[in-house]
C-alpha positions as CSV (number, residue, x, y, z in Angstrom):
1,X,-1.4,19.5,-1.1
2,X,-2.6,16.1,-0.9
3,X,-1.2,13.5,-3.4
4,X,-2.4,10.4,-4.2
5,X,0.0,8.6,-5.8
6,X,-0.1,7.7,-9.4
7,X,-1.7,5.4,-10.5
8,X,-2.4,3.9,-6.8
9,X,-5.6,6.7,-6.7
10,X,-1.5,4.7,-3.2
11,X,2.9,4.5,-0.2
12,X,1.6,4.6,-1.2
13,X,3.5,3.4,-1.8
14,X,-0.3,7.2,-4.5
15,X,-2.3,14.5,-7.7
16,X,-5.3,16.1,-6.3
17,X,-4.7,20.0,-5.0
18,X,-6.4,23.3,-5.3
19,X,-6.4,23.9,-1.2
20,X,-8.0,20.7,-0.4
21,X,-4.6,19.7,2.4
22,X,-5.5,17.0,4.6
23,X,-2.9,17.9,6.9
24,X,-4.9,20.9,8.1
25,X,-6.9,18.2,9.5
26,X,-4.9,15.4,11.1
27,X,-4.1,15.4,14.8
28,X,-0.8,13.9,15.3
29,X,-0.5,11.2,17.9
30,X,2.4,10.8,20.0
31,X,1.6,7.1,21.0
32,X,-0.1,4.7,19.8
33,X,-3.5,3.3,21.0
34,X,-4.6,0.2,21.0
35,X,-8.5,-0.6,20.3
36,X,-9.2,-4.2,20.0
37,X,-7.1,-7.6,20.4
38,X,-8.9,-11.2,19.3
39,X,-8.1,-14.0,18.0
40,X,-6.8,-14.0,14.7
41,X,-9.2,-15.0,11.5
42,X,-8.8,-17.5,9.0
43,X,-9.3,-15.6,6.0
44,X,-5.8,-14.7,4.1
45,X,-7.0,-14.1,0.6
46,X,-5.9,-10.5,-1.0
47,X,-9.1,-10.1,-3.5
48,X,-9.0,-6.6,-5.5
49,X,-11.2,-4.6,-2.8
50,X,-9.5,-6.3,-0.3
51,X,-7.2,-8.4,2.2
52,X,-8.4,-10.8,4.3
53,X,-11.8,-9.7,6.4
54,X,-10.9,-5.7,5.7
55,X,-12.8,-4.3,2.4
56,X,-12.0,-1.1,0.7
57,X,-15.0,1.3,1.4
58,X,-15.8,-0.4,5.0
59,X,-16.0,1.1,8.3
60,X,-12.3,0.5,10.0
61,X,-12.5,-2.3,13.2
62,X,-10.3,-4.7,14.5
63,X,-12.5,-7.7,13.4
64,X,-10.5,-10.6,14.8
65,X,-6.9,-8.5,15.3
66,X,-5.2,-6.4,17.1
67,X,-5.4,-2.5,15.8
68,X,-3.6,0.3,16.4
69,X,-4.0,3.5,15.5
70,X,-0.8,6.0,14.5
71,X,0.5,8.5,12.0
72,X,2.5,9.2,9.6
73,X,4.4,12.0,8.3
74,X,5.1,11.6,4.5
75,X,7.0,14.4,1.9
76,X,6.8,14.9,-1.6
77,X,8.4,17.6,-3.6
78,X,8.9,19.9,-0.5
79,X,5.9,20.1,1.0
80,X,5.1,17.8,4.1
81,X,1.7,16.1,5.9
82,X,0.8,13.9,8.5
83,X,-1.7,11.0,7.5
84,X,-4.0,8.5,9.8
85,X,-3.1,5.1,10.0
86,X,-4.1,1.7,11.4
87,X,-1.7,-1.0,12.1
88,X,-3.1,-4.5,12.4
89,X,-1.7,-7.4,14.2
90,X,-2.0,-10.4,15.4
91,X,0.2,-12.2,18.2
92,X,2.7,-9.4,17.6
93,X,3.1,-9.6,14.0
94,X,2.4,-6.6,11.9
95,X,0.0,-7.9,9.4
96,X,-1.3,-5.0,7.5
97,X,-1.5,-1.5,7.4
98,X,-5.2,0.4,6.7
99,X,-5.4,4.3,5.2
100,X,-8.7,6.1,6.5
101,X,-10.1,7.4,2.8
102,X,-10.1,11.0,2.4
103,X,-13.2,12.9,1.7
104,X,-11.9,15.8,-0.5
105,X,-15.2,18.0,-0.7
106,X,-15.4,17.7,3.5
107,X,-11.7,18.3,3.4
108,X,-11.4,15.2,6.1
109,X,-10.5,11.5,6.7
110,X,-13.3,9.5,7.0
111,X,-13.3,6.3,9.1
112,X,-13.6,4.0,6.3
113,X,-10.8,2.1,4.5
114,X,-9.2,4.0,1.7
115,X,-6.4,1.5,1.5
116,X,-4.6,-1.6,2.6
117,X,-0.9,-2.0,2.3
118,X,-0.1,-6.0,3.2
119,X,3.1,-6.5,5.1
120,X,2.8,-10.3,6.1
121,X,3.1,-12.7,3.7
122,X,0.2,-14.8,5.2
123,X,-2.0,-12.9,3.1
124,X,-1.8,-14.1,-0.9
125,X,-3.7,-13.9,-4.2
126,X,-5.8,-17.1,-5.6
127,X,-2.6,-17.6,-7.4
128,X,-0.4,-18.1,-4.1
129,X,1.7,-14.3,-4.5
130,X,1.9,-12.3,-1.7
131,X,4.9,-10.6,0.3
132,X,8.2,-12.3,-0.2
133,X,7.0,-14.0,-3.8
134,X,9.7,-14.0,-5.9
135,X,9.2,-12.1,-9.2
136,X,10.2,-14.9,-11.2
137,X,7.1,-16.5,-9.0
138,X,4.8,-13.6,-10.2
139,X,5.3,-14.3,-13.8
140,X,5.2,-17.7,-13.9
141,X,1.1,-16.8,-12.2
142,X,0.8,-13.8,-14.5
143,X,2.5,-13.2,-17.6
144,X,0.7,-10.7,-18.6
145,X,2.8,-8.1,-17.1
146,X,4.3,-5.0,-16.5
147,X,7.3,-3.5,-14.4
148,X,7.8,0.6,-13.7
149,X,9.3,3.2,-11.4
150,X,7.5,6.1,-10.1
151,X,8.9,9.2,-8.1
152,X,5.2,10.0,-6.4
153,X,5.5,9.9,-3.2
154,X,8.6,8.4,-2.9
155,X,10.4,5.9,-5.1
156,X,8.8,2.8,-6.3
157,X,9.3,-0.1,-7.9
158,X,6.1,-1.6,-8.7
159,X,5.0,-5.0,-11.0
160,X,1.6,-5.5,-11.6
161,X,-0.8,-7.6,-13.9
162,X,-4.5,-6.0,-15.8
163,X,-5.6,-9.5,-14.0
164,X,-6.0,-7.5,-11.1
165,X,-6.5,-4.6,-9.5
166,X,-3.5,-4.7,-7.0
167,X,-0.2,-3.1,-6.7
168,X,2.7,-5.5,-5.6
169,X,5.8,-3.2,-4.4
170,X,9.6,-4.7,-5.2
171,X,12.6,-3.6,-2.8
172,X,14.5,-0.6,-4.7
173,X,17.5,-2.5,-3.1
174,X,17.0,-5.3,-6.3
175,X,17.0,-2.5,-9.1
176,X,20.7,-2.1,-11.2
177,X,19.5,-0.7,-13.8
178,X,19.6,3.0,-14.7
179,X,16.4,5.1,-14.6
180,X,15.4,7.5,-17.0
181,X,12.3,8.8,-16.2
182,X,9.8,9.4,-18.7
183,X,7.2,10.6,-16.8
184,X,4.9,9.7,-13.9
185,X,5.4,5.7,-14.8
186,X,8.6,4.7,-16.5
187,X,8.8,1.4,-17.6
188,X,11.8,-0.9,-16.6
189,X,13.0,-3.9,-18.1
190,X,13.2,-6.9,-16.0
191,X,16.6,-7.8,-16.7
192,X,17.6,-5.3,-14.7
193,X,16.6,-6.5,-11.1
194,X,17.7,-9.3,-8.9
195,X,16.6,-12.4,-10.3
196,X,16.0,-13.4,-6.6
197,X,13.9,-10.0,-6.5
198,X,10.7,-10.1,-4.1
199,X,7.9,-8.4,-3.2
200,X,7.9,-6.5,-0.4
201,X,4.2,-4.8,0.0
202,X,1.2,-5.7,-1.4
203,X,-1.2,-2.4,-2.3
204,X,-5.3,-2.8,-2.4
205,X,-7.0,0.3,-2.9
């Protein structure tokens, strides 16, 4: 069954069932392969449909980086699948990961971007947060916010704004609180983390 993780439809870090599996259709790789390798380009700006030169709904190419494509096996409740994805570099830096978006009626991944998980902290909103911003940072940009813990697809810790569209993932290593989950998005108080918390992914979709 293929899940996209609530509400990221993501790690991500994103249920849609009834026999339409993805992993019936992936090939796993074994190595990696590398496409393209450029320069790297000037644009660092995560927008809400996208990062940089890559734009959610747009055929995946290196543009100005370095791209390699893997996989990845994920699990959820049990039940395990393999999932397409494209690593982009520059001058051996992990910059970004893409997700090929899955067509659900085709039962297939397409080879345009579904998603964009930002590991470098290059890449930053108009407001200057990225990777690595504090939360206290994040605030003082948007406070009009919220904090909350979801169990799909794996834990996450996740603060995000109604100013944007985005998804901005906090280390679970920052949390000492308690949960108590109350469903599919439980809300946590920010007392409870690391006042030195950070961001650790940034998630477009």
């Amino acid at each position: 069954m293929k899940k996209l993780l609530a509400p990221f439809s993501v790690v991500a870090f994103i249920l849609i069932g009834c026999n339409l599996s993805p992993k019936n259709n992936v090939t796993q790789l074994t190595k990696t392969e590398t496409l393209t390798t450029q320069t790297t380009a000037e644009n660092t700006l995560i927008l809400n449909n996208s990062v940089g030169d890559f734009k959610i709904g747009e055929k995946i190419s290196a543009k100005n980086y370095t791209i390699k494509e893997d996989a990845i096996t994920l699990m959820d409740e049990g039940e395990e699948w393999t999932e397409p994805i494209f690593k982009i570099s520059a001058n051996e830096e992990q910059l970004m990961v893409l997700k090929p978006k899955f067509d659900f009626e085709a039962n297939i991944y397409t080879k345009n971007i579904g998603e964009i998980i930002v590991n470098s902290e290059k890449f930053k909103t108009e407001k200057g947060i990225g990777v690595n911003s504090t939360i206290g940072e994040f605030i003082a940009q948007y406070p009009n916010y919220k904090i909350w813990f979801t169990y799909i697809g794996g834990d996450r810790f996740v603060i995000e704004t109604p100013d944007l569209n985005i998804k901005f993932l906090l280390d679970e290593k920052d949390y000492k609180g308690k949960i108590q989950v109350t469903g599919e998005e439980t809300p946590l108080n920010i007392a409870d983390f690391n006042p030195t918390a950070k961001i650790k992914n940034v998630r477009v979709l």
